[in-house]
mmCIF file of the N, C-alpha and C atoms, coordinates in Angstrom:
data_MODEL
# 
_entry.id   MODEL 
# 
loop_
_atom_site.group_PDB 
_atom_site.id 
_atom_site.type_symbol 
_atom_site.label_atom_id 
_atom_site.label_alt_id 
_atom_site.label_comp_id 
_atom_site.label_asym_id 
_atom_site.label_entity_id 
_atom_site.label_seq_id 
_atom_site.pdbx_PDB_ins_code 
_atom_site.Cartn_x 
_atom_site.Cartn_y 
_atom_site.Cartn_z 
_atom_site.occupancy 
_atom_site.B_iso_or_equiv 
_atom_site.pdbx_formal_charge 
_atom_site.auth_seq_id 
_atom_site.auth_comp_id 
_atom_site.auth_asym_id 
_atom_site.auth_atom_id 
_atom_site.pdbx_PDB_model_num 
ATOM 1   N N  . UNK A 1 1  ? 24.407 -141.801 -27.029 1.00 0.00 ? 1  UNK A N  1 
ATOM 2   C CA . UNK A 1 1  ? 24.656 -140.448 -27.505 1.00 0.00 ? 1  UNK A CA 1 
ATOM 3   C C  . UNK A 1 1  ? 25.145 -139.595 -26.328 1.00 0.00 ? 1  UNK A C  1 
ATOM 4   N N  . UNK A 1 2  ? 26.131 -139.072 -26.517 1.00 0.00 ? 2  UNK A N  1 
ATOM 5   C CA . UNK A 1 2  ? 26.944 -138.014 -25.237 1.00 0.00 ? 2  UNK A CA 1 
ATOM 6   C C  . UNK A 1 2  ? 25.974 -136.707 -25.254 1.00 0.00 ? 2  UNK A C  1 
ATOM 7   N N  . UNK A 1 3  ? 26.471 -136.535 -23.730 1.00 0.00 ? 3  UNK A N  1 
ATOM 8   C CA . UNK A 1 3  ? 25.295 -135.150 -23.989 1.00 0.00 ? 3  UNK A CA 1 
ATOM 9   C C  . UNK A 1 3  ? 26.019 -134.127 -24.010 1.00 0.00 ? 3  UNK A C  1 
ATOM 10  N N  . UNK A 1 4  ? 25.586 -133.130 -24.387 1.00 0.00 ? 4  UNK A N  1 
ATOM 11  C CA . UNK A 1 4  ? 25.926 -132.232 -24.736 1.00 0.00 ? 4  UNK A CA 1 
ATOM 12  C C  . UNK A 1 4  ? 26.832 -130.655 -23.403 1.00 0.00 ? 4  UNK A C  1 
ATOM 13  N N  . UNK A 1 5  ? 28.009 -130.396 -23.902 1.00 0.00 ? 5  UNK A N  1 
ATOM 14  C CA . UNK A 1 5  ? 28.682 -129.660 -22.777 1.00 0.00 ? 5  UNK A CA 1 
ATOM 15  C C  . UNK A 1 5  ? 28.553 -128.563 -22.835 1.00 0.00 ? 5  UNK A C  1 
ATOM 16  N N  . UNK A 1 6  ? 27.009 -127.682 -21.811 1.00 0.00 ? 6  UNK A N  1 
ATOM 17  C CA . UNK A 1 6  ? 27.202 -126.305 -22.209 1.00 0.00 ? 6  UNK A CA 1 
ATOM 18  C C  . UNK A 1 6  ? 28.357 -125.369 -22.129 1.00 0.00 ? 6  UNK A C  1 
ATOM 19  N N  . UNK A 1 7  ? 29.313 -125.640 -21.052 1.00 0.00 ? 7  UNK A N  1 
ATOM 20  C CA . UNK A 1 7  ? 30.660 -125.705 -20.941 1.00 0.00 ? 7  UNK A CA 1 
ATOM 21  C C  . UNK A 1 7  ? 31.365 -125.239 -22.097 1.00 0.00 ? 7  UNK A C  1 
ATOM 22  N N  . UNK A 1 8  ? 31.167 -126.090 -23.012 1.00 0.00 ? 8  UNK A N  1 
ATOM 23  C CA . UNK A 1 8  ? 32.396 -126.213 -24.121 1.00 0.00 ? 8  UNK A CA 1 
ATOM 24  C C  . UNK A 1 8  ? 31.610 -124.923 -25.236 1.00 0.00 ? 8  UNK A C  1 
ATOM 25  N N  . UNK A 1 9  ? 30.344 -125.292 -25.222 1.00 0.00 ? 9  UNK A N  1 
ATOM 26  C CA . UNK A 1 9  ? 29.258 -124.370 -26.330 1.00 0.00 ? 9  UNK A CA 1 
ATOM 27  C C  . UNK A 1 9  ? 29.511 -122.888 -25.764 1.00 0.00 ? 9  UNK A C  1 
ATOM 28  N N  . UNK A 1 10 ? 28.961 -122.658 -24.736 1.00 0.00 ? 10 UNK A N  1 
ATOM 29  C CA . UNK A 1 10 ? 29.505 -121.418 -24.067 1.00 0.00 ? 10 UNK A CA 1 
ATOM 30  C C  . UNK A 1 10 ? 30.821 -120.658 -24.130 1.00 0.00 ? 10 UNK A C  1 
ATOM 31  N N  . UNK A 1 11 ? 31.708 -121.204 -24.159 1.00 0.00 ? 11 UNK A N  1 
ATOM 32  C CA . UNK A 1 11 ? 33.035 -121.300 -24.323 1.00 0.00 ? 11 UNK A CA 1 
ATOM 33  C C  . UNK A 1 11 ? 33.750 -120.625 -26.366 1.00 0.00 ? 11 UNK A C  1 
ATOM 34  N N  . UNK A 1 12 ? 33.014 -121.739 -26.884 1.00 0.00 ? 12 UNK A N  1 
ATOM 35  C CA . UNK A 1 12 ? 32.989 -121.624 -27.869 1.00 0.00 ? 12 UNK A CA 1 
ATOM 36  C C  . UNK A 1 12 ? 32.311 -120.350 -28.918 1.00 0.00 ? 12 UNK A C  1 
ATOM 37  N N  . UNK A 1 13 ? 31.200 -119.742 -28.240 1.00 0.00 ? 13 UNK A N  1 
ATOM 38  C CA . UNK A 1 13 ? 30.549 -118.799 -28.477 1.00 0.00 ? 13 UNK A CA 1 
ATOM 39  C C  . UNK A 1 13 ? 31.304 -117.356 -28.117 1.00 0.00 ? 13 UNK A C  1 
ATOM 40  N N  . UNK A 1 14 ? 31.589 -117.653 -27.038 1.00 0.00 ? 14 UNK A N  1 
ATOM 41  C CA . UNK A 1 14 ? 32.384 -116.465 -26.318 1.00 0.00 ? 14 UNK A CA 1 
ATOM 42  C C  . UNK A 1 14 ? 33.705 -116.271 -27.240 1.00 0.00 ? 14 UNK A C  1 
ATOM 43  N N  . UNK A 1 15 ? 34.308 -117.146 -27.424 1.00 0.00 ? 15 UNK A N  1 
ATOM 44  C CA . UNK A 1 15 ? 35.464 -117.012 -28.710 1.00 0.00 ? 15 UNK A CA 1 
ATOM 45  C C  . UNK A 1 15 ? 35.235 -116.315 -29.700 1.00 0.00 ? 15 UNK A C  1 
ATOM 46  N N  . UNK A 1 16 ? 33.768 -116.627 -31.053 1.00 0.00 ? 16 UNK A N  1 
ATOM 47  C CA . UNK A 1 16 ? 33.426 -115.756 -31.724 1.00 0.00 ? 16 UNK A CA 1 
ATOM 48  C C  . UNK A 1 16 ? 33.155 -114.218 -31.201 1.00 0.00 ? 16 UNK A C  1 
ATOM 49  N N  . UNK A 1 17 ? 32.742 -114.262 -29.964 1.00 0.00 ? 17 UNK A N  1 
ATOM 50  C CA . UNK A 1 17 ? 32.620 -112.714 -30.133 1.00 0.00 ? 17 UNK A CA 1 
ATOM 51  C C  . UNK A 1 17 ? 33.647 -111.535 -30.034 1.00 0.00 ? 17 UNK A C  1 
ATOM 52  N N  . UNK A 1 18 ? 34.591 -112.908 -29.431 1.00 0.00 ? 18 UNK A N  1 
ATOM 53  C CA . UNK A 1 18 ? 35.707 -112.014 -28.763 1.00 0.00 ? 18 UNK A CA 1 
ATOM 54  C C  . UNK A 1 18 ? 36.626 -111.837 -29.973 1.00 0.00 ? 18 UNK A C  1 
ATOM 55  N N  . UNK A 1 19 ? 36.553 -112.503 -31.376 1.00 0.00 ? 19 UNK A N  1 
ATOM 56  C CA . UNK A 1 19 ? 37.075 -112.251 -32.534 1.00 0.00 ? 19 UNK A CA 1 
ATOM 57  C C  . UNK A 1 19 ? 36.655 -111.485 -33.378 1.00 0.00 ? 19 UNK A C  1 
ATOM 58  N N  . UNK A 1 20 ? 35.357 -110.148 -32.751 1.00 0.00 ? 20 UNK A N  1 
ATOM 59  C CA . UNK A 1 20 ? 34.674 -109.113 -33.850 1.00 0.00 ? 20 UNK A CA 1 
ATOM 60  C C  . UNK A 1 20 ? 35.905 -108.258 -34.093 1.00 0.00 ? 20 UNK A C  1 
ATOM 61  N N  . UNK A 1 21 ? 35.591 -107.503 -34.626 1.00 0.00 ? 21 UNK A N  1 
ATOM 62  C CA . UNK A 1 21 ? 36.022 -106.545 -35.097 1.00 0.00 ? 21 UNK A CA 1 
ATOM 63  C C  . UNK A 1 21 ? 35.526 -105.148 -34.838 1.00 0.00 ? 21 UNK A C  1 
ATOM 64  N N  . UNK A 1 22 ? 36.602 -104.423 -34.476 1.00 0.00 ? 22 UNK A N  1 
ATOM 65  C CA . UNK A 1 22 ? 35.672 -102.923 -33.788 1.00 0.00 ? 22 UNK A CA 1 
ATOM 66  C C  . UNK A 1 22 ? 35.090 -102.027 -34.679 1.00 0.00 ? 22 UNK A C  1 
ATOM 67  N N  . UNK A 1 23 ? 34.231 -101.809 -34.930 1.00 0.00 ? 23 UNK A N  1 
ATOM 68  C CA . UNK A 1 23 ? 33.509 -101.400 -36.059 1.00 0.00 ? 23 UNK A CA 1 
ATOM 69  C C  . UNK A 1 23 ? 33.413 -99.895  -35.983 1.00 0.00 ? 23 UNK A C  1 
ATOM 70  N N  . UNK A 1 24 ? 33.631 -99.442  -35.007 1.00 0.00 ? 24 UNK A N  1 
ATOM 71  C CA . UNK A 1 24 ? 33.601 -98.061  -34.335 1.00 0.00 ? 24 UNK A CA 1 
ATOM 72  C C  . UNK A 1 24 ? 35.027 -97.358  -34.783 1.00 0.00 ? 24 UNK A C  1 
ATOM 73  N N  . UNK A 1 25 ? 36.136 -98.434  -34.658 1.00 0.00 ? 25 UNK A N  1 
ATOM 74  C CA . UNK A 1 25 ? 37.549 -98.155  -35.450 1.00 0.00 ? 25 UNK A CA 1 
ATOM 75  C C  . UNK A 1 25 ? 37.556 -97.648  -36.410 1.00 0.00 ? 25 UNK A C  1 
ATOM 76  N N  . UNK A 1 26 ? 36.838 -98.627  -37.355 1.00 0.00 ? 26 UNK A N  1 
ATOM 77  C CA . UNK A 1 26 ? 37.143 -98.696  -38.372 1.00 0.00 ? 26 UNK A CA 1 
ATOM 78  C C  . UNK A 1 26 ? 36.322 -97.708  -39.169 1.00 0.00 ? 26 UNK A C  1 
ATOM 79  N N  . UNK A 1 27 ? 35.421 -97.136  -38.475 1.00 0.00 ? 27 UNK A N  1 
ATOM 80  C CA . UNK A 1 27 ? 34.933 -96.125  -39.217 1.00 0.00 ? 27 UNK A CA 1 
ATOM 81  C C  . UNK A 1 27 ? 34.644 -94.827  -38.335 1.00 0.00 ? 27 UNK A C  1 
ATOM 82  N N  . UNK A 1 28 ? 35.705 -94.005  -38.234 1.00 0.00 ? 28 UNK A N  1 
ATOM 83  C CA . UNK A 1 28 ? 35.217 -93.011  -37.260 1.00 0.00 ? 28 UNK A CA 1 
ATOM 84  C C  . UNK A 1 28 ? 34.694 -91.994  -37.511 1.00 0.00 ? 28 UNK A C  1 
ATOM 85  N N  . UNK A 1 29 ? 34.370 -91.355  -38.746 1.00 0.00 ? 29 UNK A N  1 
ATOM 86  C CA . UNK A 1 29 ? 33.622 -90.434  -39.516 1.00 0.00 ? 29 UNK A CA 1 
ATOM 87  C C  . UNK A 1 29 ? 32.123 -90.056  -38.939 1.00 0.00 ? 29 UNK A C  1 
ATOM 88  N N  . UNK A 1 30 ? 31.844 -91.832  -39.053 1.00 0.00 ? 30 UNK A N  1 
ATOM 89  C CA . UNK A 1 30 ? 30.220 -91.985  -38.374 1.00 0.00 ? 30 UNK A CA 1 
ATOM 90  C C  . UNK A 1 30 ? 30.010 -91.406  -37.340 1.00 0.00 ? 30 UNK A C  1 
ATOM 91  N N  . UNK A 1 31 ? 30.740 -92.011  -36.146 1.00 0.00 ? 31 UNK A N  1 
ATOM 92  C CA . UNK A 1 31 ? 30.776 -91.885  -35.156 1.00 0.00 ? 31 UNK A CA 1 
ATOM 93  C C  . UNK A 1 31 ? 31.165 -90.221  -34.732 1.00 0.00 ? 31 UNK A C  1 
ATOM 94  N N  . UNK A 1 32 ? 32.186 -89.488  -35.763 1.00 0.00 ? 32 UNK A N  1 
ATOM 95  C CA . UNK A 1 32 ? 32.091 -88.253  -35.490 1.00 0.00 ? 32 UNK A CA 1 
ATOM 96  C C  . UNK A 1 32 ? 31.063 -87.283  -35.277 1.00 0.00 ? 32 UNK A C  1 
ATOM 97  N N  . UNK A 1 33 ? 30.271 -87.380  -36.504 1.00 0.00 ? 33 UNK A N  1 
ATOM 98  C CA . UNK A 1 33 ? 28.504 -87.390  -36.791 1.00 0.00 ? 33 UNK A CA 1 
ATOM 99  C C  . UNK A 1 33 ? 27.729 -87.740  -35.800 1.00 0.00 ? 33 UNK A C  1 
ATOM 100 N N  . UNK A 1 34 ? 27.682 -88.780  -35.473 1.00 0.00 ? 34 UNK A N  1 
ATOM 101 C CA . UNK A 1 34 ? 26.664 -88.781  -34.576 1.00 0.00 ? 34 UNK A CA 1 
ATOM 102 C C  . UNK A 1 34 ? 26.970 -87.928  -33.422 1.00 0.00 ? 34 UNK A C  1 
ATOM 103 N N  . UNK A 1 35 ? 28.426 -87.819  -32.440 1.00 0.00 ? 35 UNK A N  1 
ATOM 104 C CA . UNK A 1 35 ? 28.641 -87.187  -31.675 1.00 0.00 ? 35 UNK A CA 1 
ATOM 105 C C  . UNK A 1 35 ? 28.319 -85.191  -31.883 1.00 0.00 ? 35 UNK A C  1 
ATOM 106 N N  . UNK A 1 36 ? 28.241 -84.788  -33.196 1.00 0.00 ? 36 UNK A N  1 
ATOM 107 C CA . UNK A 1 36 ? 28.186 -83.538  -33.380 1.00 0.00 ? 36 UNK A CA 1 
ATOM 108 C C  . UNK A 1 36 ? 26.792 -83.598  -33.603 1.00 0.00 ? 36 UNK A C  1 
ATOM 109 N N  . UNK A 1 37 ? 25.741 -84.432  -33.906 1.00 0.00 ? 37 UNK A N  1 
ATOM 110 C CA . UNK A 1 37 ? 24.213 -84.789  -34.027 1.00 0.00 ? 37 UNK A CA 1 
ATOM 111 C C  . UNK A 1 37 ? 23.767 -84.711  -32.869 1.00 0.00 ? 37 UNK A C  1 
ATOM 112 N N  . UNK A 1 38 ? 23.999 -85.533  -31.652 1.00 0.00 ? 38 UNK A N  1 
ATOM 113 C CA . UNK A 1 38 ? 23.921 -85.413  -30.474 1.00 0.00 ? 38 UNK A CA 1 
ATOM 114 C C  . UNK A 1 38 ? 23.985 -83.577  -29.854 1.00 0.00 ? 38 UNK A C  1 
ATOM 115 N N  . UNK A 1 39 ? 25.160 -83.171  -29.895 1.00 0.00 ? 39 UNK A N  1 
ATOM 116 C CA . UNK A 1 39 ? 25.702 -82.000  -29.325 1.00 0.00 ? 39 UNK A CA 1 
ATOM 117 C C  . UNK A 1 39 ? 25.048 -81.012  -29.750 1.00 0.00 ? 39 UNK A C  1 
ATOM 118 N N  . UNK A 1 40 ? 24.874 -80.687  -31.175 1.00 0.00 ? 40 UNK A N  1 
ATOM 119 C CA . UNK A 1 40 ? 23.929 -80.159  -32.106 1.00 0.00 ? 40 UNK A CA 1 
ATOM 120 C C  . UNK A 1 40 ? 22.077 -80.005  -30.974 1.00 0.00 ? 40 UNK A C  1 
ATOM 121 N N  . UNK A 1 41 ? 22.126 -80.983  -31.205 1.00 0.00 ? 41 UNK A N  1 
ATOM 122 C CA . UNK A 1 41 ? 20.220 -81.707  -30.680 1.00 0.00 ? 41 UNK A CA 1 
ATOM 123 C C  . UNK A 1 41 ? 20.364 -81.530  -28.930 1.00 0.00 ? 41 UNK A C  1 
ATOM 124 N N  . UNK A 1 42 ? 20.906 -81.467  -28.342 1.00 0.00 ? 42 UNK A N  1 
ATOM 125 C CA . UNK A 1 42 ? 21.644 -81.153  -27.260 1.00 0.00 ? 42 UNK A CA 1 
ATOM 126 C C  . UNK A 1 42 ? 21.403 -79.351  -26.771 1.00 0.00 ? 42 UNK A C  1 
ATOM 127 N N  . UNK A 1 43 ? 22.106 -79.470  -27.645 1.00 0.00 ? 43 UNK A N  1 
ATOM 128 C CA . UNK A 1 43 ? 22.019 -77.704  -27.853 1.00 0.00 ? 43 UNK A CA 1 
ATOM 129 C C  . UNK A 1 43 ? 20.805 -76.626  -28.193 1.00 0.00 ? 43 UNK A C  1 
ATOM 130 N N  . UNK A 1 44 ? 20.011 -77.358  -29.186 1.00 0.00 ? 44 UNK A N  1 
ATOM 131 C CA . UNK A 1 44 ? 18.605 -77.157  -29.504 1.00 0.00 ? 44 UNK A CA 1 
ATOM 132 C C  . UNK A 1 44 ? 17.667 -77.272  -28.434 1.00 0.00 ? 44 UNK A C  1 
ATOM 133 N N  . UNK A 1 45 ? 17.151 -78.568  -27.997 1.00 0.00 ? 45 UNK A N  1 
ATOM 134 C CA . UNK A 1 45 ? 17.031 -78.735  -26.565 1.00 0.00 ? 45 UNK A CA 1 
ATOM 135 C C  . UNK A 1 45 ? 16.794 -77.429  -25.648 1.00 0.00 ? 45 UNK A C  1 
ATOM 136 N N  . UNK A 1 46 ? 18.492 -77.379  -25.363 1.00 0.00 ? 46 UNK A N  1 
ATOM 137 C CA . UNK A 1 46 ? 18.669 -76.771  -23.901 1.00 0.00 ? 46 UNK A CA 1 
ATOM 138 C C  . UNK A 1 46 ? 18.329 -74.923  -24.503 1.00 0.00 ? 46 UNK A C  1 
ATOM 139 N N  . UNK A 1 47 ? 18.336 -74.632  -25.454 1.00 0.00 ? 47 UNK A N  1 
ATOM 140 C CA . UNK A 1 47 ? 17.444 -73.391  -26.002 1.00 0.00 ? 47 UNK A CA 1 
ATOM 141 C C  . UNK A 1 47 ? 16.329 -73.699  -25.809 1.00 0.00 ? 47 UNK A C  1 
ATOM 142 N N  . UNK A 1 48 ? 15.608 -74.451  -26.337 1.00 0.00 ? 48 UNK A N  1 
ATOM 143 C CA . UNK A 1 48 ? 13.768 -74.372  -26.041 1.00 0.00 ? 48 UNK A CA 1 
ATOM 144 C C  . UNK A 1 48 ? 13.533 -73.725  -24.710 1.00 0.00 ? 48 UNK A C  1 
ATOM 145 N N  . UNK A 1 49 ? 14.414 -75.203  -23.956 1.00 0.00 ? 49 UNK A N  1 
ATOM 146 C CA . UNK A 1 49 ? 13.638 -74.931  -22.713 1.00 0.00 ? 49 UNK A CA 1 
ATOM 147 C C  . UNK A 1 49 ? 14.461 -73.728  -21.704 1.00 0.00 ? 49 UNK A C  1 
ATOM 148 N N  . UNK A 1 50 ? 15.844 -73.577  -22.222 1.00 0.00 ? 50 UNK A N  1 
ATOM 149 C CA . UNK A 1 50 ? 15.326 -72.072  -21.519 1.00 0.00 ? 50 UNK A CA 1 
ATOM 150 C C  . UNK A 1 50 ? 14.899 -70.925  -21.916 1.00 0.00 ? 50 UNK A C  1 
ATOM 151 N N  . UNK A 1 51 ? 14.443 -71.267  -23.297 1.00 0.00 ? 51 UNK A N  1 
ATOM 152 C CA . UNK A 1 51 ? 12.970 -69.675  -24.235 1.00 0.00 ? 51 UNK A CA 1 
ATOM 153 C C  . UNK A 1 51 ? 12.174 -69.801  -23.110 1.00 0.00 ? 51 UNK A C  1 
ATOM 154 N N  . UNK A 1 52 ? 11.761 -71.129  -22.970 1.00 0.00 ? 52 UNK A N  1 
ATOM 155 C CA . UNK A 1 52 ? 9.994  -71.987  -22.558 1.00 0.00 ? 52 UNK A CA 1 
ATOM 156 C C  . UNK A 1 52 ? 10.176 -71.319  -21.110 1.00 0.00 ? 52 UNK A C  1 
ATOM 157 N N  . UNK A 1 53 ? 11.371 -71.363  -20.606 1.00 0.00 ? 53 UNK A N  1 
ATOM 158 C CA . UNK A 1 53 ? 11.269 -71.023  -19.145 1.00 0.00 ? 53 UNK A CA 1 
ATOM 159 C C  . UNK A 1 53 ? 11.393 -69.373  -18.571 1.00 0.00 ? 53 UNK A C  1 
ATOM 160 N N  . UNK A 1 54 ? 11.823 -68.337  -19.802 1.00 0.00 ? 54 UNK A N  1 
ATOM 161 C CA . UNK A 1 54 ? 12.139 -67.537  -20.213 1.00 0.00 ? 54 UNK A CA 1 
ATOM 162 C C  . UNK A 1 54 ? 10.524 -66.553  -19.986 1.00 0.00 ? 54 UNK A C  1 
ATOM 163 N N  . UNK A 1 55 ? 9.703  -67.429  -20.821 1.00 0.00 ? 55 UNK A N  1 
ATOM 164 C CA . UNK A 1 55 ? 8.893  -66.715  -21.315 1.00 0.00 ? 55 UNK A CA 1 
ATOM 165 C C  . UNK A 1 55 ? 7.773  -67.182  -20.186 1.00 0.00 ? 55 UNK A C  1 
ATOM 166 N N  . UNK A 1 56 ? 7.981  -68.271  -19.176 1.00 0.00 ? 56 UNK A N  1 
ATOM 167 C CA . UNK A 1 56 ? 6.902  -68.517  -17.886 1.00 0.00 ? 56 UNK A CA 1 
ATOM 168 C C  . UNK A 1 56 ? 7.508  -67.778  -17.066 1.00 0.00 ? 56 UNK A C  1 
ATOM 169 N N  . UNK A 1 57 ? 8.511  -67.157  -16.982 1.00 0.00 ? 57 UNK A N  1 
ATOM 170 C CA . UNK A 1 57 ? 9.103  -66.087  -15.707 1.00 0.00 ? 57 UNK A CA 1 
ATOM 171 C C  . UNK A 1 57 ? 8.070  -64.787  -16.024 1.00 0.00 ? 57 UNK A C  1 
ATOM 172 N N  . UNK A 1 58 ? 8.441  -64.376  -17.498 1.00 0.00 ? 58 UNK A N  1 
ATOM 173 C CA . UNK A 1 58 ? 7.992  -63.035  -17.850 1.00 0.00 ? 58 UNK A CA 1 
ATOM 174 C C  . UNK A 1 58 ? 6.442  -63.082  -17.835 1.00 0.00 ? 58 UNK A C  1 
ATOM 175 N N  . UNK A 1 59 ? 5.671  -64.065  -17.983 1.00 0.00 ? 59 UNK A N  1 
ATOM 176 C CA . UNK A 1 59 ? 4.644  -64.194  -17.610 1.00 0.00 ? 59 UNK A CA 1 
ATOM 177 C C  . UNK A 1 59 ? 4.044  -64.079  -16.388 1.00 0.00 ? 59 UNK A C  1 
ATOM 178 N N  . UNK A 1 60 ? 4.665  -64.462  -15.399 1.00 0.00 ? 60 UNK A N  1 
ATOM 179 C CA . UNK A 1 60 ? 4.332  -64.640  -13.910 1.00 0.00 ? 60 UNK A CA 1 
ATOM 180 C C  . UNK A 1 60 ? 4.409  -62.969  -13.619 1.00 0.00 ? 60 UNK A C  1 
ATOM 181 N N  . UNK A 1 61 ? 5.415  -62.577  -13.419 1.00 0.00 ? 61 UNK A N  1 
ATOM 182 C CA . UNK A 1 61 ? 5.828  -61.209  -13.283 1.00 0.00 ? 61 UNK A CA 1 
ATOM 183 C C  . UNK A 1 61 ? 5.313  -60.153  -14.296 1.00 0.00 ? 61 UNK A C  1 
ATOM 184 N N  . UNK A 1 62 ? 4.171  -60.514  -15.168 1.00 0.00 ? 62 UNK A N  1 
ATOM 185 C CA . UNK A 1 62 ? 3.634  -59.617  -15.844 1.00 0.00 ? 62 UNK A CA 1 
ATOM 186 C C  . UNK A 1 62 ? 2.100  -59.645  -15.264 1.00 0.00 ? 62 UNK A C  1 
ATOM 187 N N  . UNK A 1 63 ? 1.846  -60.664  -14.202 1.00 0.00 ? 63 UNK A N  1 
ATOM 188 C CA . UNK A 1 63 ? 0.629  -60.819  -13.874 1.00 0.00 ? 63 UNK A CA 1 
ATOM 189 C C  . UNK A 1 63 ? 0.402  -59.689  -12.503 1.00 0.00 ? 63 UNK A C  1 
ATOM 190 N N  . UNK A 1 64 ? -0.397 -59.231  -12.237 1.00 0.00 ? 64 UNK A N  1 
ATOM 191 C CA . UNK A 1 64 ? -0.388 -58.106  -11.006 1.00 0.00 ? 64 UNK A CA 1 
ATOM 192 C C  . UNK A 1 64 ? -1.310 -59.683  -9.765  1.00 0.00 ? 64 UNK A C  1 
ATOM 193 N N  . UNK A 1 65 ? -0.274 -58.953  -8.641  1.00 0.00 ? 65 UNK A N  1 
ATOM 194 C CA . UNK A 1 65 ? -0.301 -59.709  -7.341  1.00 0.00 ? 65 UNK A CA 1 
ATOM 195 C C  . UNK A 1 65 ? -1.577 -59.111  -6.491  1.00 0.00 ? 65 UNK A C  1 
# 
């Protein structure tokens, strides 16, 4: 029994992947979405924390030294 050529298996594997299909192409709607989901949540975010940081300034400076 011949043994086996990871060589050729490796080889062979790498072929299938390299024959996907871009899935990201083919549907860019999604991908629009998520990018405005991101940016959106992004945006939310960077409000909290500068309320959060907003409101530990006015705190400090409301305290007598």
């Amino acid at each position: 029994m011949p043994a086996i050529n990871n060589a050729i298996v490796a080889r062979d594997n790498f072929g299938h992947i390299m024959r996907r299909e871009n899935w990201a192409q083919q549907e860019p709607g999604v991908i629009v979405v998520f990018c405005i989901v991101f940016v959106v949540g992004v945006g939310l975010i960077g409000l909290w924390i500068s309320k959060a940081l907003a409101r530990r300034k006015a705190s400090k400076a409301a305290l007598p030294a």
